[in-house]
C-alpha positions in Angstrom: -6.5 9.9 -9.7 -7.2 6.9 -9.3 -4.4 5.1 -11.5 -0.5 6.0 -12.0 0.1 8.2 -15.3 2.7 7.4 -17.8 5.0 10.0 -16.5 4.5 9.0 -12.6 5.6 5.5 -13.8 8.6 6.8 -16.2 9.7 8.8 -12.1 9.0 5.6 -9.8 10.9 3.0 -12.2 13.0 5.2 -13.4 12.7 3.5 -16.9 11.7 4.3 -20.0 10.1 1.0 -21.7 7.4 -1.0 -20.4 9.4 -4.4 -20.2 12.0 -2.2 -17.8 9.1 -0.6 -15.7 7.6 -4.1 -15.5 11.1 -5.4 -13.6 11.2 -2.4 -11.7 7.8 -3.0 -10.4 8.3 -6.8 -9.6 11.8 -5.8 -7.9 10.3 -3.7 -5.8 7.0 -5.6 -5.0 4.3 -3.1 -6.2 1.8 -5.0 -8.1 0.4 -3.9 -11.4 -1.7 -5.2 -14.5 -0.8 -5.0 -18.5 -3.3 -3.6 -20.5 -4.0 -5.2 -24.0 -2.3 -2.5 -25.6 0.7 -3.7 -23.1 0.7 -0.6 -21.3 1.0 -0.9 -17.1 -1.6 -0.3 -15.0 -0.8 1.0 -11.2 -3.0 1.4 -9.1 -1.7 4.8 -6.4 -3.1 2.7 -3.6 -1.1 0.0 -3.7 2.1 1.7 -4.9 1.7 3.4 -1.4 1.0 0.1 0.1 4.2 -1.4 -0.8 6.8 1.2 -0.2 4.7 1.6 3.4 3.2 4.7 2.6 -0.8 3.8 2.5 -3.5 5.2 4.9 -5.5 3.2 6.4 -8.9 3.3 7.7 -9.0 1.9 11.4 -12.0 3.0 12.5 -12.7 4.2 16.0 -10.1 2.6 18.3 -12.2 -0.3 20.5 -13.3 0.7 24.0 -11.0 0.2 27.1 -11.9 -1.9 29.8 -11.8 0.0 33.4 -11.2 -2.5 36.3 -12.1 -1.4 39.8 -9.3 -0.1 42.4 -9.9 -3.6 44.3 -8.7 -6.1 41.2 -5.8 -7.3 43.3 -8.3 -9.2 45.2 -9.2 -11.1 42.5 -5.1 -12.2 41.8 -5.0 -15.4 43.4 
């Protein structure tokens, strides 16, 4: 799932209104959104983000240079 449910919230914040979850969240610098129906919106991603738990997608690590056996010639 995209999103945090209700419950997962209730377990990260350990709180039980919104306006508590809400300082939880700011305390510990995950971001989140209020609906218009003032419930909280996390996003997983950048829950696991924030406590240092996200994956990231590097890519292909760049390509190594080889220098020849001779290189100390060119140190002046």
């Amino acid at each position: 799932m995209l999103t945090l449910s209700e419950d997962e919230i209730k377990e990260v914040t350990q709180k039980s209104t919104r306006k508590a979850q809400a300082k939880a969240l700011e305390h510990m610098g995950v971001p989140f959104r209020t609906r218009p129906d003032k419930t909280i919106v996390v996003l997983r991603a950048a829950l696991e983000a924030s406590l240092g738990y996200a994956t990231t997608n590097k890519g292909p690590p760049p390509p190594r240079v080889r220098l020849p056996k001779a290189r100390g010639l060119l140190v002046r």
